[in-house]
Biopython code that builds the backbone (N, CA, C, O; Angstrom):
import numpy as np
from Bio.PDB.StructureBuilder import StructureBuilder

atoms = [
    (1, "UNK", "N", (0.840, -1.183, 0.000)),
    (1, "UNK", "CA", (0.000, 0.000, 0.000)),
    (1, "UNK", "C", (0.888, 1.250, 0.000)),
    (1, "UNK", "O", (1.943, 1.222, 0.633)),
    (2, "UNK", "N", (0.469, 2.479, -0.759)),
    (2, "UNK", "CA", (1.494, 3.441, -0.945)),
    (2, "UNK", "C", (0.227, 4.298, 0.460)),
    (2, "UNK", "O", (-0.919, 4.253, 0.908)),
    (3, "UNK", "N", (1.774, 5.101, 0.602)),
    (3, "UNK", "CA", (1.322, 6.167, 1.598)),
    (3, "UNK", "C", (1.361, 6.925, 0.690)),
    (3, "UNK", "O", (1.747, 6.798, -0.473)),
    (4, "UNK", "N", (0.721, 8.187, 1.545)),
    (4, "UNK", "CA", (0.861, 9.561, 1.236)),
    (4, "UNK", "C", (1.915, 10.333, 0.301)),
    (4, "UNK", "O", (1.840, 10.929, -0.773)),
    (5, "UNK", "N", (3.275, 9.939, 1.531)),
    (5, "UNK", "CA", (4.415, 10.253, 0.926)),
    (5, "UNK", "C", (5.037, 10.052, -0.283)),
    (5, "UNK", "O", (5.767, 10.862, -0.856)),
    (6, "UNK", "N", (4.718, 8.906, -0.673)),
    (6, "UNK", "CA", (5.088, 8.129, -1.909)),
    (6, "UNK", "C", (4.047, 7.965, -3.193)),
    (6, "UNK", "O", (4.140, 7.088, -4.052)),
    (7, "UNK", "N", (3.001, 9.040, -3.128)),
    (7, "UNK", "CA", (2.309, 9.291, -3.906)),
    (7, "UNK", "C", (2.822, 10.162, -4.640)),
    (7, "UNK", "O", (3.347, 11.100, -4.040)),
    (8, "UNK", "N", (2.872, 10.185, -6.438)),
    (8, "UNK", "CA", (3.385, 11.330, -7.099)),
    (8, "UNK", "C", (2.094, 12.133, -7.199)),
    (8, "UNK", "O", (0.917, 11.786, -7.097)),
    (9, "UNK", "N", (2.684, 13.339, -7.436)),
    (9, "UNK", "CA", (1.601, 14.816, -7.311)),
    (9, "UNK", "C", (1.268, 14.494, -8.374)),
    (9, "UNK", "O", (1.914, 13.768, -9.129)),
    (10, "UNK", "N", (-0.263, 15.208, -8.680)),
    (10, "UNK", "CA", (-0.994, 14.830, -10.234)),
    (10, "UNK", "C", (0.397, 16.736, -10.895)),
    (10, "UNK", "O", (1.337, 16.933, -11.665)),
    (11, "UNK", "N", (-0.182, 17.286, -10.220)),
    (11, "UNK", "CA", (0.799, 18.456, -11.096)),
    (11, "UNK", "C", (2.325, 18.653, -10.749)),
    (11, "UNK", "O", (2.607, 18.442, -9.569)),
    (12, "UNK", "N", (3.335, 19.017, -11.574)),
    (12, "UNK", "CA", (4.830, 19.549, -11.112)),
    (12, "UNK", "C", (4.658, 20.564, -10.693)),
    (12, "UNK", "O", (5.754, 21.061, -10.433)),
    (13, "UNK", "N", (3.529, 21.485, -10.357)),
    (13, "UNK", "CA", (3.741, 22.263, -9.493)),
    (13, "UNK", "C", (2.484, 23.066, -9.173)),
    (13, "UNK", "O", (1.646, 22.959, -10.068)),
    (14, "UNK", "N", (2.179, 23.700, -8.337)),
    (14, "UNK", "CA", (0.931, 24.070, -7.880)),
    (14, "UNK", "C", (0.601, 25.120, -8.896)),
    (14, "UNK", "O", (1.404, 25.899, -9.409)),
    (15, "UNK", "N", (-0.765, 25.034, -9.134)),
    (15, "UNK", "CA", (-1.491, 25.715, -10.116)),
    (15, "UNK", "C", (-1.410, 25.154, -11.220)),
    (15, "UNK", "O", (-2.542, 25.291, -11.685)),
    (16, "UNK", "N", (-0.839, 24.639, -11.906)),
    (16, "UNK", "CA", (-1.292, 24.018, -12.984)),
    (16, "UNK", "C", (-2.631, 23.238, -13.643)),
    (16, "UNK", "O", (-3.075, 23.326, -14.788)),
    (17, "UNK", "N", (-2.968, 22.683, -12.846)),
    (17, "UNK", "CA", (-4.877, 22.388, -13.004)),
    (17, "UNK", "C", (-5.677, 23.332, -13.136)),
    (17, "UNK", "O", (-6.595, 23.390, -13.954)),
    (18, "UNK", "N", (-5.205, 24.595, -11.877)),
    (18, "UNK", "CA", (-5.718, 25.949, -11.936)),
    (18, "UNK", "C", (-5.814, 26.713, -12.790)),
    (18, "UNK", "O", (-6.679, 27.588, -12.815)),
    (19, "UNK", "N", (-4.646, 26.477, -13.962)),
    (19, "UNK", "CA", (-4.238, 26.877, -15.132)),
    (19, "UNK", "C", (-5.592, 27.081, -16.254)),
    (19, "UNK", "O", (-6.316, 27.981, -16.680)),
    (20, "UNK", "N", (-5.368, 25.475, -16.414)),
    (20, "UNK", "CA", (-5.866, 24.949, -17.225)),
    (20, "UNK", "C", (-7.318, 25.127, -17.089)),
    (20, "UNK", "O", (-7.985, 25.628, -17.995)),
    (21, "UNK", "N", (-7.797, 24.748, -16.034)),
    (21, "UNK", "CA", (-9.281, 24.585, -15.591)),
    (21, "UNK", "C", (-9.791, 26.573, -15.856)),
    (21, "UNK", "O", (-10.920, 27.040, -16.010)),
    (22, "UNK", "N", (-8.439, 27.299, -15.814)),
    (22, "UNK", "CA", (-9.242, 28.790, -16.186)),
    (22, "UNK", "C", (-9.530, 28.826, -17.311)),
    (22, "UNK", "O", (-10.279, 29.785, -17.499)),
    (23, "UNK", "N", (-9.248, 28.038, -18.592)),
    (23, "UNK", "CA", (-9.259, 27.929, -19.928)),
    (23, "UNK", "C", (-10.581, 27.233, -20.033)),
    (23, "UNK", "O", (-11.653, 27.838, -20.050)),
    (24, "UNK", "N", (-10.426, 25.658, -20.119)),
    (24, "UNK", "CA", (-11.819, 24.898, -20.083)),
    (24, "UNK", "C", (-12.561, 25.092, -19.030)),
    (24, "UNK", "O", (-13.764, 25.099, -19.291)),
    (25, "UNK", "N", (-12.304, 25.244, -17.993)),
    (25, "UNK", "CA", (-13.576, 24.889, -16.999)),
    (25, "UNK", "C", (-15.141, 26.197, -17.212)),
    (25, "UNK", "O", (-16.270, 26.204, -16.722)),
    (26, "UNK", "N", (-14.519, 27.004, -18.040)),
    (26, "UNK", "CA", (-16.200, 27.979, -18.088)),
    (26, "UNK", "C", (-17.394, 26.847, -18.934)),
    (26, "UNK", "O", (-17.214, 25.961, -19.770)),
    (27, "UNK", "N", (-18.710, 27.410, -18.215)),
    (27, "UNK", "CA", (-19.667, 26.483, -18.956)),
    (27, "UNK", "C", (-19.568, 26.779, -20.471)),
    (27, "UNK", "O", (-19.320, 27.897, -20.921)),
    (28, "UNK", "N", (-19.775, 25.727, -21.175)),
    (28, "UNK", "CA", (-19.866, 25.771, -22.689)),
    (28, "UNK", "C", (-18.947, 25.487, -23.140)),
    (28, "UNK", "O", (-18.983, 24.891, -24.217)),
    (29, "UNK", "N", (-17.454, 25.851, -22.381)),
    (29, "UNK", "CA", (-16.381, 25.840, -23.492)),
    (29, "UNK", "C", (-15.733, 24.150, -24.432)),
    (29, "UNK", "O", (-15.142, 23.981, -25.499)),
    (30, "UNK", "N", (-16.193, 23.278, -23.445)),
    (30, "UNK", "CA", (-15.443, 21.853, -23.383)),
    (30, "UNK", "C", (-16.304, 21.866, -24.712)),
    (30, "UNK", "O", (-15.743, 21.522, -25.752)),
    (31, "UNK", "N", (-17.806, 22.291, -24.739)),
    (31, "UNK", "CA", (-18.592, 21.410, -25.837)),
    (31, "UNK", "C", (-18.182, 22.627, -27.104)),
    (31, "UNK", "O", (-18.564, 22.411, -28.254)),
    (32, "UNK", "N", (-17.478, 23.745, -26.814)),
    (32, "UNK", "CA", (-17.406, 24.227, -28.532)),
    (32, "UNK", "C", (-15.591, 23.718, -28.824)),
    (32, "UNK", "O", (-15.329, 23.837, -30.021)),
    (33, "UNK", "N", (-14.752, 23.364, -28.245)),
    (33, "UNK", "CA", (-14.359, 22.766, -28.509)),
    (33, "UNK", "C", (-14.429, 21.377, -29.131)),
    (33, "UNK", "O", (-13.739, 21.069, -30.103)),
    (34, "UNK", "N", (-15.357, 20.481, -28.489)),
    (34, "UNK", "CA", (-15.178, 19.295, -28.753)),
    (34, "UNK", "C", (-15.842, 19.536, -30.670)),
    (34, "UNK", "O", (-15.576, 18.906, -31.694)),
    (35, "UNK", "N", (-16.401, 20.266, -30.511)),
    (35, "UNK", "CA", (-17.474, 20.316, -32.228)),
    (35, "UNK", "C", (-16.333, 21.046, -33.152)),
    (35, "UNK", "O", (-16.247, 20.696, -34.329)),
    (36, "UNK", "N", (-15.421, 22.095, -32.615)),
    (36, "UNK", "CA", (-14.522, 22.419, -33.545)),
    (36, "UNK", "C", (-13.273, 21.525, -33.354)),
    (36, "UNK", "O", (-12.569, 21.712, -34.346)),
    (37, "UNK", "N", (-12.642, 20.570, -32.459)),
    (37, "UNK", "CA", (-11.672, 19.187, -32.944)),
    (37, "UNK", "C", (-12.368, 18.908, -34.485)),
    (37, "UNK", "O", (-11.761, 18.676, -35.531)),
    (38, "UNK", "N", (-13.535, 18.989, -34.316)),
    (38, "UNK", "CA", (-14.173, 17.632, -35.989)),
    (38, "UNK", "C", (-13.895, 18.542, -37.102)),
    (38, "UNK", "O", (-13.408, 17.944, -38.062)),
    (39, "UNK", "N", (-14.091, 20.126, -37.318)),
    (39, "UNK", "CA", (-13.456, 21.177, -38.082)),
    (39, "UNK", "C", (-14.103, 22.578, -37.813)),
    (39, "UNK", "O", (-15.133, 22.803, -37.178)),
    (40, "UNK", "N", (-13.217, 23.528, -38.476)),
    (40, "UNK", "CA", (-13.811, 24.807, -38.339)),
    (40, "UNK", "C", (-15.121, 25.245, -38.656)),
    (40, "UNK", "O", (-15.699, 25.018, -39.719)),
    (41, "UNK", "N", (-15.656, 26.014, -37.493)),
    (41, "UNK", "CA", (-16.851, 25.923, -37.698)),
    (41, "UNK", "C", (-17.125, 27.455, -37.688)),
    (41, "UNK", "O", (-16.640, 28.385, -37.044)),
    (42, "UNK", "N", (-18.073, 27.366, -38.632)),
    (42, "UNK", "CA", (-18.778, 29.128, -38.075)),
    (42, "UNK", "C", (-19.617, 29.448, -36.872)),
    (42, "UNK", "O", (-19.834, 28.459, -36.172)),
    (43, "UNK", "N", (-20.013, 30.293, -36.555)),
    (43, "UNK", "CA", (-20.978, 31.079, -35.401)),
    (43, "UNK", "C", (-22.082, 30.217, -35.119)),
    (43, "UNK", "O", (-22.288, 29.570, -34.092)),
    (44, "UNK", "N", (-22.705, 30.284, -36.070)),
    (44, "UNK", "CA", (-24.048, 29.828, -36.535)),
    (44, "UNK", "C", (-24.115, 28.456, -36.238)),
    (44, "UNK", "O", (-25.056, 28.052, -35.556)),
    (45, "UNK", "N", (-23.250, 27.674, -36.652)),
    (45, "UNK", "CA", (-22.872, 26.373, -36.780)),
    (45, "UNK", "C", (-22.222, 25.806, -35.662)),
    (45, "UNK", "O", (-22.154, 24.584, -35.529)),
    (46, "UNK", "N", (-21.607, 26.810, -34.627)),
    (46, "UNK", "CA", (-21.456, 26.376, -33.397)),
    (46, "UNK", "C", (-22.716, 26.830, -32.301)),
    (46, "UNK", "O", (-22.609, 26.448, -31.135)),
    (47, "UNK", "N", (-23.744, 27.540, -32.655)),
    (47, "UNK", "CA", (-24.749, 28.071, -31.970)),
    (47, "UNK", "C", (-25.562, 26.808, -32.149)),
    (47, "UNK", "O", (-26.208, 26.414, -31.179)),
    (48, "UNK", "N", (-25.606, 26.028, -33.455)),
    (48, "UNK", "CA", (-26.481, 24.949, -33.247)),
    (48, "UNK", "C", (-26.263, 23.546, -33.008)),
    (48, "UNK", "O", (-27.063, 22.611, -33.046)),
    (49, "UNK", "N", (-24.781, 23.580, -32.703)),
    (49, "UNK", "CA", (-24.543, 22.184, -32.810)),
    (49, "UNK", "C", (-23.992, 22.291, -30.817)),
    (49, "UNK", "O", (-23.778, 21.369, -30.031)),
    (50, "UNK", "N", (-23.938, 23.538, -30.644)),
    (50, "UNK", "CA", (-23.439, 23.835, -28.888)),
    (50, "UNK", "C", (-24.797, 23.263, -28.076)),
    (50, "UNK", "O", (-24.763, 22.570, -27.059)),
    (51, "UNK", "N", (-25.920, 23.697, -28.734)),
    (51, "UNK", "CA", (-27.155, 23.347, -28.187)),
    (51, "UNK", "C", (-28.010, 25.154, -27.709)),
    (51, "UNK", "O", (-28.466, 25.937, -28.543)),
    (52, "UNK", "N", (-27.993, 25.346, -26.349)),
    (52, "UNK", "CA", (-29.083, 26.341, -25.650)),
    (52, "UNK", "C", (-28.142, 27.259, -25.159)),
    (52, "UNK", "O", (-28.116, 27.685, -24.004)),
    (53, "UNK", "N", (-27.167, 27.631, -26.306)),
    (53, "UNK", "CA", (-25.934, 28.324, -25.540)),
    (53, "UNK", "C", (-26.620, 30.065, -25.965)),
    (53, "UNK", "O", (-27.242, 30.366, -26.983)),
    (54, "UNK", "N", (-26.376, 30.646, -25.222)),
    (54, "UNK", "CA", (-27.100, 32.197, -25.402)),
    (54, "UNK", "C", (-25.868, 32.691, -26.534)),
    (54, "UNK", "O", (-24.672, 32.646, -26.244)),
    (55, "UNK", "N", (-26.370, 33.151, -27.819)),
    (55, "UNK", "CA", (-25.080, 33.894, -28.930)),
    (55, "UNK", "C", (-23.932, 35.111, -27.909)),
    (55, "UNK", "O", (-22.797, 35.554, -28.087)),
    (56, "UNK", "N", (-24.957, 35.272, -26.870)),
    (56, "UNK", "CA", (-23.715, 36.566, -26.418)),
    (56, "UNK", "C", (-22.930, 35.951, -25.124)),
    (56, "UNK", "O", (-22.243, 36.717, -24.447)),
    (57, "UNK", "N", (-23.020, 34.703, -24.812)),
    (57, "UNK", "CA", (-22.276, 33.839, -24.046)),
    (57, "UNK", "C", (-21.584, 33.222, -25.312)),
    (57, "UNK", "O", (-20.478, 33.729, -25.501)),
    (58, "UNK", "N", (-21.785, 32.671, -25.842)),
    (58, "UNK", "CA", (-20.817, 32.139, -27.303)),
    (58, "UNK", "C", (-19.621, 33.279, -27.897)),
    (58, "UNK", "O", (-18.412, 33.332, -28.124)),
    (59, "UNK", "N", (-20.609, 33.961, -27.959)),
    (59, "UNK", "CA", (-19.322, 35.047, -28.625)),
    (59, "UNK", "C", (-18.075, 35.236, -27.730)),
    (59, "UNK", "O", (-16.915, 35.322, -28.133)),
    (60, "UNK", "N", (-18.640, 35.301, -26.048)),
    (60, "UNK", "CA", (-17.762, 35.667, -25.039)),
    (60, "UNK", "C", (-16.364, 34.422, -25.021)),
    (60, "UNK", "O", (-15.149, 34.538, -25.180)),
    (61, "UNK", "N", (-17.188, 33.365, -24.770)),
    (61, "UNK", "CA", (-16.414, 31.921, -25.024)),
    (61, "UNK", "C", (-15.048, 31.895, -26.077)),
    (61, "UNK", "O", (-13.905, 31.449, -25.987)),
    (62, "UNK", "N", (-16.029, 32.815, -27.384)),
    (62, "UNK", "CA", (-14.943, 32.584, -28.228)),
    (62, "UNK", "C", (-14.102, 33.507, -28.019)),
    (62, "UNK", "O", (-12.911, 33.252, -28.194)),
    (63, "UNK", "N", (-14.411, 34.487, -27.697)),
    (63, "UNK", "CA", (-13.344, 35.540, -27.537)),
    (63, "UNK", "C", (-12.069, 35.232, -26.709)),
    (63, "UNK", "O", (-10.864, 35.089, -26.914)),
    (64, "UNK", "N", (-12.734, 35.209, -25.917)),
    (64, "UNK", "CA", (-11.898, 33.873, -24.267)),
    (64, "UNK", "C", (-10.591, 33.161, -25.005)),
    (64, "UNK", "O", (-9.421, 33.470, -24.780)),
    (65, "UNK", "N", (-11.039, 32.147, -25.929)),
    (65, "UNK", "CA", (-10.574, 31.098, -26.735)),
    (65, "UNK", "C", (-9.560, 31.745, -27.461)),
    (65, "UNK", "O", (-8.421, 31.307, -27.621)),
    (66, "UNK", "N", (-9.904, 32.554, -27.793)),
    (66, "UNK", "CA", (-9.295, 33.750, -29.158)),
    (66, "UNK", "C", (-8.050, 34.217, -28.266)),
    (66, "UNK", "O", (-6.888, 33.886, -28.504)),
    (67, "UNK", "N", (-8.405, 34.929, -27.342)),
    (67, "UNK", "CA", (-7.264, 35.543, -26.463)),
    (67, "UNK", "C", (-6.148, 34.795, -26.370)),
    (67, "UNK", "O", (-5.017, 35.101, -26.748)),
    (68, "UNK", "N", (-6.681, 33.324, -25.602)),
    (68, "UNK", "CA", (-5.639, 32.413, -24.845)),
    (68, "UNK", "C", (-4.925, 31.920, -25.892)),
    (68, "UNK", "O", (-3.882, 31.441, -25.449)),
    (69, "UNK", "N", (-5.028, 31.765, -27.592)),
    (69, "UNK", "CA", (-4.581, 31.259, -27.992)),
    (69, "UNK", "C", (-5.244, 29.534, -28.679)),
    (69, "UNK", "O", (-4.708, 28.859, -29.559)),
    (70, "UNK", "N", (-6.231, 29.290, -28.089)),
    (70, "UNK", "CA", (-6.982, 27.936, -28.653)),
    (70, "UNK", "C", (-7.290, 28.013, -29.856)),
    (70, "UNK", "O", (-7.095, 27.145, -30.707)),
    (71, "UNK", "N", (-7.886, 29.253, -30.028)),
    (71, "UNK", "CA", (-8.958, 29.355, -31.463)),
    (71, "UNK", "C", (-8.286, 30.537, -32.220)),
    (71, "UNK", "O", (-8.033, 31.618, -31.689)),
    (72, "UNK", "N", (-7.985, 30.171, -33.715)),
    (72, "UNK", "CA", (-8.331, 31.619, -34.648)),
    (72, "UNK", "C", (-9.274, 31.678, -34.944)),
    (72, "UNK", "O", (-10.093, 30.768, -35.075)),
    (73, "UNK", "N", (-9.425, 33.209, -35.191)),
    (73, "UNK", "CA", (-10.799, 33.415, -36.216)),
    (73, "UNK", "C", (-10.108, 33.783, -37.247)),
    (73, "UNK", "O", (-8.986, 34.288, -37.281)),
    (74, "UNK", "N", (-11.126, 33.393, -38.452)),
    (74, "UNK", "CA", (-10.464, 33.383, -39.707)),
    (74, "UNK", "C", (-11.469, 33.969, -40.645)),
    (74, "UNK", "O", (-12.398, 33.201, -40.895)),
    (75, "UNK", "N", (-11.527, 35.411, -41.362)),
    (75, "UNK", "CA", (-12.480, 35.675, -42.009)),
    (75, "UNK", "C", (-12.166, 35.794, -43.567)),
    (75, "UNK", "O", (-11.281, 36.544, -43.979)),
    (76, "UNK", "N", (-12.822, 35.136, -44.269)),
    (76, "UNK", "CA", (-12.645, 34.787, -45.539)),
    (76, "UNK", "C", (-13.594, 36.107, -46.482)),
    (76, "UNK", "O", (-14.717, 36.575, -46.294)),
    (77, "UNK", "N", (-12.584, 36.376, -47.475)),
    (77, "UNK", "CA", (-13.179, 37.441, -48.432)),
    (77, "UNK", "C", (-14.059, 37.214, -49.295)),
    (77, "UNK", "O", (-14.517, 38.062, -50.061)),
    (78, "UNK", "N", (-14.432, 35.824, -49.238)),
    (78, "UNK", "CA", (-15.530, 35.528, -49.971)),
    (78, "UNK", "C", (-16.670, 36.439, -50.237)),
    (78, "UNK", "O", (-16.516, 37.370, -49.445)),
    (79, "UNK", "N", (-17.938, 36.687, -51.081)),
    (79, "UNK", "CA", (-18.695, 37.114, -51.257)),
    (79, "UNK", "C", (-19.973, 36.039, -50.871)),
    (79, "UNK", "O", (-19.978, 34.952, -51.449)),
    (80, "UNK", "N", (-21.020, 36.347, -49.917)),
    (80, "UNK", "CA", (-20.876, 37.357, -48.637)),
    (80, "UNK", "C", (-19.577, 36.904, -47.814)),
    (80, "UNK", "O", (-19.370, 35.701, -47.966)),
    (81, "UNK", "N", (-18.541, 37.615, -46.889)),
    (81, "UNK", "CA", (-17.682, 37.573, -46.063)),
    (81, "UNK", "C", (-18.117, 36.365, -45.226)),
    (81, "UNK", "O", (-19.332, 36.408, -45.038)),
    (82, "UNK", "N", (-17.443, 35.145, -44.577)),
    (82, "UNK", "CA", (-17.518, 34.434, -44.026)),
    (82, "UNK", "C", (-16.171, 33.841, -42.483)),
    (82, "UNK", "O", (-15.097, 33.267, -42.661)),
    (83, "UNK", "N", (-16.714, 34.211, -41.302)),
    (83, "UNK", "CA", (-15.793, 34.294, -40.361)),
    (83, "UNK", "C", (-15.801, 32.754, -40.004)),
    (83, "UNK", "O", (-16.836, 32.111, -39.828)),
    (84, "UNK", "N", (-14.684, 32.307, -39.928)),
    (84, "UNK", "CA", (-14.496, 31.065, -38.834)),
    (84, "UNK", "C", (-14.147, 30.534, -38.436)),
    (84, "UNK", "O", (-13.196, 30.466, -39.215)),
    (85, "UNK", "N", (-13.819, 29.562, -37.424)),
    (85, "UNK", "CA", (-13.297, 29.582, -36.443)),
    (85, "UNK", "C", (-12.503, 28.110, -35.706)),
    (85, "UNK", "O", (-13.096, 27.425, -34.873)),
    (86, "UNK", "N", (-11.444, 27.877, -36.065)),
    (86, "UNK", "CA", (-10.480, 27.101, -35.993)),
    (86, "UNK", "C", (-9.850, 26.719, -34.793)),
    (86, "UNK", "O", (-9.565, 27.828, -34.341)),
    (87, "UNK", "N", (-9.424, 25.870, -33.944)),
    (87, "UNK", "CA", (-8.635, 25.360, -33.261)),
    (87, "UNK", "C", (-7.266, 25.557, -33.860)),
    (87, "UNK", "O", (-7.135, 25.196, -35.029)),
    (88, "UNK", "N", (-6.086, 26.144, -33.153)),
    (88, "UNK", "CA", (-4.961, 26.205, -32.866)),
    (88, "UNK", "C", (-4.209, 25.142, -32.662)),
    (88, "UNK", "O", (-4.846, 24.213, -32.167)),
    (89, "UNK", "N", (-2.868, 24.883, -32.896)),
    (89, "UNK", "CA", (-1.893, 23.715, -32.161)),
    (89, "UNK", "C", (-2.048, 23.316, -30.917)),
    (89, "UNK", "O", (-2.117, 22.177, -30.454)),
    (90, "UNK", "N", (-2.120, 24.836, -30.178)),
    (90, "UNK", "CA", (-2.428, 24.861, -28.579)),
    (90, "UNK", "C", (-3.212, 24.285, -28.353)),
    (90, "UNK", "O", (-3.160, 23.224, -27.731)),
    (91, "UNK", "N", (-4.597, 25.042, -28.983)),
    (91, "UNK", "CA", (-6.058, 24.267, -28.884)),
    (91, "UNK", "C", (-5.862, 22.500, -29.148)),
    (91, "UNK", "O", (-6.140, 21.503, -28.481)),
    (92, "UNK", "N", (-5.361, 22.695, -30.217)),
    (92, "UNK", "CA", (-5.781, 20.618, -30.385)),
    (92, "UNK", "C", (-5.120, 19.876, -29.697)),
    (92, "UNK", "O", (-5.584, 18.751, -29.507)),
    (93, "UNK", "N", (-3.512, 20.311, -28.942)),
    (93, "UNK", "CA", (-3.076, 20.001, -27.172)),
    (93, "UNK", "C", (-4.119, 19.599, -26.299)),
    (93, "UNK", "O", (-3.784, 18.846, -25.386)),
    (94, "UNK", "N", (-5.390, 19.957, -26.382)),
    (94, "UNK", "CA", (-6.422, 19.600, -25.590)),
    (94, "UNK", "C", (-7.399, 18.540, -26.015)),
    (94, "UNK", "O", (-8.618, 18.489, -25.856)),
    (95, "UNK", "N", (-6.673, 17.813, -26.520)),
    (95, "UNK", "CA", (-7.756, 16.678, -27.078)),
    (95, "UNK", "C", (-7.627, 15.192, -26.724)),
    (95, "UNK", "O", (-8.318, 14.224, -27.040)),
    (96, "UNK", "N", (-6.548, 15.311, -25.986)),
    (96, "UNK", "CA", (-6.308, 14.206, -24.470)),
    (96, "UNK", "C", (-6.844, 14.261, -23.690)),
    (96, "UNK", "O", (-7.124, 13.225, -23.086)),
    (97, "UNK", "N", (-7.373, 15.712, -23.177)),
    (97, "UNK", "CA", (-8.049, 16.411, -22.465)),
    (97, "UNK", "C", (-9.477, 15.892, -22.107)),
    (97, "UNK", "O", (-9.849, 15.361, -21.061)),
    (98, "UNK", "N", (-10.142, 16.163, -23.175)),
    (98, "UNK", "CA", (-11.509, 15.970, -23.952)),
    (98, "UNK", "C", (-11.824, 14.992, -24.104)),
    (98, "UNK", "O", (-13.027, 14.738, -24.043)),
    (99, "UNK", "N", (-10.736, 13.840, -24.414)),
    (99, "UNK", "CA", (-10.976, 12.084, -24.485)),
    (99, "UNK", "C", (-11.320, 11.607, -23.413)),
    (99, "UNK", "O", (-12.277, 10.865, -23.193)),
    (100, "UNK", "N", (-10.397, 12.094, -22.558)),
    (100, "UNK", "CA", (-10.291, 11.360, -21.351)),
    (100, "UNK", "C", (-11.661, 12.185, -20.763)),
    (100, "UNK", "O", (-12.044, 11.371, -19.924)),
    (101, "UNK", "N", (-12.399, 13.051, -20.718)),
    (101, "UNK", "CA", (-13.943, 13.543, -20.060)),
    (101, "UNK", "C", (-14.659, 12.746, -20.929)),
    (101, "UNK", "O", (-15.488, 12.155, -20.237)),
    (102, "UNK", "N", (-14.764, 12.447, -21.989)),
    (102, "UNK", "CA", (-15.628, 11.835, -22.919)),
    (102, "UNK", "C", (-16.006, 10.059, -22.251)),
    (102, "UNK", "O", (-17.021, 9.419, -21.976)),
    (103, "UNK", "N", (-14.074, 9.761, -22.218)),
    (103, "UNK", "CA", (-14.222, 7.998, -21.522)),
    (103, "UNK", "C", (-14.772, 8.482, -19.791)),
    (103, "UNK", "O", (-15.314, 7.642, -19.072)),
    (104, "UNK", "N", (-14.638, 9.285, -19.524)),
    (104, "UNK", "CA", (-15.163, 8.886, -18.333)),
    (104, "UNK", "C", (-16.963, 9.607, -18.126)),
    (104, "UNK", "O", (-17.697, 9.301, -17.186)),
    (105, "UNK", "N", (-17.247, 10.343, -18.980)),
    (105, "UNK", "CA", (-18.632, 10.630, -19.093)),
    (105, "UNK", "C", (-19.676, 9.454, -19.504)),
    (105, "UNK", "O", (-20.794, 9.257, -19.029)),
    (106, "UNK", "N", (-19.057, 8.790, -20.430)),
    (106, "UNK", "CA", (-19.365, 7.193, -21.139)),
    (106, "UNK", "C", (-19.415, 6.460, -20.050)),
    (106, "UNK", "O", (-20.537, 5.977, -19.895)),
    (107, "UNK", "N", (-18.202, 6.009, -18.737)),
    (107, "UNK", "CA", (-18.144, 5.530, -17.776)),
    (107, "UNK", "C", (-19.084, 5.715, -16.739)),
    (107, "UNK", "O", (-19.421, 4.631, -16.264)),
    (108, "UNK", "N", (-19.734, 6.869, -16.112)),
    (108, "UNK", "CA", (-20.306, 6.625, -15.195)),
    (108, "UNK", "C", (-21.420, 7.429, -15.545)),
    (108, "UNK", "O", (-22.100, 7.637, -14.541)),
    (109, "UNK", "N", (-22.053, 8.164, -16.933)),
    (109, "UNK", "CA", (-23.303, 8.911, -16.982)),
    (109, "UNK", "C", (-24.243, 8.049, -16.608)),
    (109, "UNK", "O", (-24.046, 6.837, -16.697)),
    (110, "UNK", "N", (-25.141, 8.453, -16.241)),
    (110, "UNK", "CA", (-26.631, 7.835, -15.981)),
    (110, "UNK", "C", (-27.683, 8.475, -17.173)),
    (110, "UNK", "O", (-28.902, 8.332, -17.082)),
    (111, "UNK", "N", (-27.106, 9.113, -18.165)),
    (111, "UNK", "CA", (-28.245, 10.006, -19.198)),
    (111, "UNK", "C", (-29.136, 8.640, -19.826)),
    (111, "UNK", "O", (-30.062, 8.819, -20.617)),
]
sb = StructureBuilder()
sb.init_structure("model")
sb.init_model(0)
sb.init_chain("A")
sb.init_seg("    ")
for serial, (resi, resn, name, xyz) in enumerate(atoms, 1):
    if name == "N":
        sb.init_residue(resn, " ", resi, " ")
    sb.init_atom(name, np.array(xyz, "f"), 0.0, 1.0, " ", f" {name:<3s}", serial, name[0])
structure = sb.get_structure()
C-alpha cells in the first residue's frame, strides 16, 4: 500500500490544473471545442450544434478562446464575407483532455 508520501503529485507544481481549468472549466467551453476538434466551424454552426448556448455567451467563449490562444478566427473574403473559427496547435493540445472527459462521461453517466 502506498502512503501519502510516496504518492506522485498529479501536477509539477501548484497551479497548474488551476491553469488549465481557467481555460476549459467555463460552462460551454469543453462542448465548442469538442465540435470544432471535428473542423472549423462558423458562429451559426457552433450556436447549433453547442445546443441552448445564449449567442452573447458564445461570442464571449470565443473571444476567451481567441485571447488564450486555442482558437483563430479566420475571415474569408468571400462574397458574402464568411468568419471562422479554428482550433490552434495549442487548442488541439487539448484533445487528451476531452478524451479522457468523454471515456469517463461514457463511464459513469446515468443520461
Amino acid at each position: 500500500m502506498k502512503t501519502a508520501s510516496s504518492v506522485k503529485p498529479l501536477e509539477p507544481r501548484v497551479g497548474c490544473i488551476a491553469s488549465a481549468m481557467q481555460i476549459i472549466g467555463s460552462k460551454w467551453t469543453a462542448l465548442i471545442l469538442r465540435d470544432l476538434f471535428a473542423s472549423p466551424k462558423r458562429f451559426c454552426e457552433l450556436e447549433k450544434s453547442v445546443g441552448s448556448i445564449n449567442p452573447r455567451t458564445l461570442s464571449q467563449r470565443l473571444d476567451d478562446l481567441e485571447k488564450q490562444a486555442i482558437i483563430a478566427k479566420q475571415t474569408r473574403t468571400e462574397t458574402p464575407a464568411c468568419t471562422e473559427y479554428a482550433l490552434t496547435p495549442k487548442g488541439q493540445d487539448l484533445l487528451p483532455i476531452l478524451r479522457q472527459m468523454a471515456a469517463w462521461g461514457t463511464k459513469y453517466s446515468s443520461l
